[in-house]
C-alpha positions as CSV (number, residue, x, y, z in Angstrom):
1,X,-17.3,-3.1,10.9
2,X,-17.6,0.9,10.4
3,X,-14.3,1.7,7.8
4,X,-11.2,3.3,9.9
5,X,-10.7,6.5,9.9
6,X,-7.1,8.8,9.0
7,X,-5.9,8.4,12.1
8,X,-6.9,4.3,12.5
9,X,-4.7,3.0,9.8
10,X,-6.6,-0.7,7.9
11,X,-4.9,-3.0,9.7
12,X,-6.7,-6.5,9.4
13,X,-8.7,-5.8,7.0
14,X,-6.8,-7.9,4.2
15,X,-3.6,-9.0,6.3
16,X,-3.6,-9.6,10.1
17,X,-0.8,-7.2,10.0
18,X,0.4,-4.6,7.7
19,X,3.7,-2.5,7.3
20,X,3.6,1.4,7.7
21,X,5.5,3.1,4.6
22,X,4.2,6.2,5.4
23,X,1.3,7.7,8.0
24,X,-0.7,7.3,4.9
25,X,0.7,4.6,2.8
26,X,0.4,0.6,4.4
27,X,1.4,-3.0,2.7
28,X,0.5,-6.1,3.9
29,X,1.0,-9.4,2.4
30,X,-1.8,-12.2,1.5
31,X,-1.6,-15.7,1.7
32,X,-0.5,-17.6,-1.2
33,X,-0.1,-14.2,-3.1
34,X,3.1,-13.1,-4.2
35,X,3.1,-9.6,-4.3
36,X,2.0,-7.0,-1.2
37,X,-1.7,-5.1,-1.2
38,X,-1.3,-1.6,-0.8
39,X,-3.7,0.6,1.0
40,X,-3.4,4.6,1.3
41,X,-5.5,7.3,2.8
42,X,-7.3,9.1,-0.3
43,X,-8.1,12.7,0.8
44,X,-10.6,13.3,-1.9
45,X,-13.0,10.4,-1.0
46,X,-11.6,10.6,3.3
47,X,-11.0,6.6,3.5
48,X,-8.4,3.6,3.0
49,X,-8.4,2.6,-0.6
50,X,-6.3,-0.5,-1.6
51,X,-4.6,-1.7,-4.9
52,X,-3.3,-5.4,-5.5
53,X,0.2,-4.9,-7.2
54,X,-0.1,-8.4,-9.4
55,X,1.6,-6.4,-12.4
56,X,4.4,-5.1,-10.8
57,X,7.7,-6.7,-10.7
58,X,8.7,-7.7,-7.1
59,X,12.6,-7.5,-6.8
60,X,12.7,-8.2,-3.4
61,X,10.7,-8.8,-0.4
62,X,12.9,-7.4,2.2
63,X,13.7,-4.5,2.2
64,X,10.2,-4.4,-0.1
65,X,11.6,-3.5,-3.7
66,X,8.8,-3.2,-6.6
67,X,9.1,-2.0,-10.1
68,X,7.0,-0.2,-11.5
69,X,5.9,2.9,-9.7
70,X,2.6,2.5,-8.2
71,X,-0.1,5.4,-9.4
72,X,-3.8,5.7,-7.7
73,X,-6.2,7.2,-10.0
74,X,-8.7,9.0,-7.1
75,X,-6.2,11.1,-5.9
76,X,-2.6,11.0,-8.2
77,X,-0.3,9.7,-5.3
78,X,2.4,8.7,-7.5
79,X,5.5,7.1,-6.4
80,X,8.1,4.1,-6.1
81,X,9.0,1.6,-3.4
82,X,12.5,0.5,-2.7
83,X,14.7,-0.4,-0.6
84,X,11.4,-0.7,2.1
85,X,10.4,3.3,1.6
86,X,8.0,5.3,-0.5
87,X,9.8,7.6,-2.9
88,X,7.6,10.1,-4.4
89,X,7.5,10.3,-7.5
């Protein structure tokens, strides 16, 4: 399966479905995992890149609430998720 592009966001490629935050910032859940995968569109590299968020604290699952703020290193998107929306950081 060729990798999505910007404009194809990942779904089912972890989760048969995932939850739009942004157009470039998705969740979707795993089976028997507590805590969402995240996947954003890295400009730098021009694909999906995911990150588990086993460290983080998840307050609540809906509206999706998770401390702390979540950081990718590629690129330096920064920024916190609460009350079900991405709040720069």
């Amino acid at each position: 399966m060729a990798a999505p592009g910007r404009d194809e966001p990942p779904t089912g490629w972890v989760t048969p479905a995932l939850t739009c935050l942004t157009d470039g910032i998705y969740y979707g859940w795993i089976d028997g995992v507590p805590n969402p995968v995240f996947w954003h569109w890295c400009e730098p590299s021009g694909r999906w890149l995911a990150v588990g968020t086993a460290a983080h604290t998840l307050v609540a699952r809906e509206p999706l609430h998770l401390e702390a703020s979540l950081l990718w290193t590629c690129c330096g998107l920064h920024g916190f998720v609460r009350d079900g929306k991405w709040i720069p950081a």
